[in-house]
C-alpha positions, -999 to +999 in steps of 0.1 A: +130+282+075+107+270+049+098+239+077+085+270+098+067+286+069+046+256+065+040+248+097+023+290+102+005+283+069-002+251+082-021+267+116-039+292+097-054+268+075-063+246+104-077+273+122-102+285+094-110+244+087-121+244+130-143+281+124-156+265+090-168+233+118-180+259+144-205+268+117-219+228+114-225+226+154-237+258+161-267+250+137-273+222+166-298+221+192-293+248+220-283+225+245-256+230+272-227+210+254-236+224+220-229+256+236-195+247+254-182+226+219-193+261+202-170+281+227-143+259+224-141+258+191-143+289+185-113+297+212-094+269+191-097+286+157-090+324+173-064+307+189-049+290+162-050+313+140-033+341+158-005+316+167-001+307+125+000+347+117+022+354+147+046+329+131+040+338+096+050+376+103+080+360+128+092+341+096+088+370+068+108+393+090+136+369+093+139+357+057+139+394+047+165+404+071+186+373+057+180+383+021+189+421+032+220+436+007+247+445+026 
């Protein structure tokens, strides 16, 4: 469980590292691949990021219903 905790932490920082890069080649020249890198990069950290919280939440909810008195 901790393996999976990492691994969500892990994504989320990954994600904000690819929207922190976003910022570097947007500042580029308006040309058509600046624009398409810019999209997917930007679909990458969204992405990513909603994947890392998804299994973030997943993880808390499971290690609370473990630790739950009976």
């Amino acid at each position: 469980m901790i393996k999976n905790l990492k691994i969500s932490v892990f994504l989320i920082v990954l994600g904000e590292l690819l929207y922190w890069l976003l910022g570097f080649v947007s500042n580029a020249n308006n040309n058509p691949f600046s624009s398409f890198t810019t999209g997917v990069l930007l679909g990458l950290s969204v992405g990513i990021n909603l994947v890392g919280i998804i299994l973030l939440i997943f993880n808390i909810v499971k290690i609370s219903k473990q630790n739950k008195p009976k």
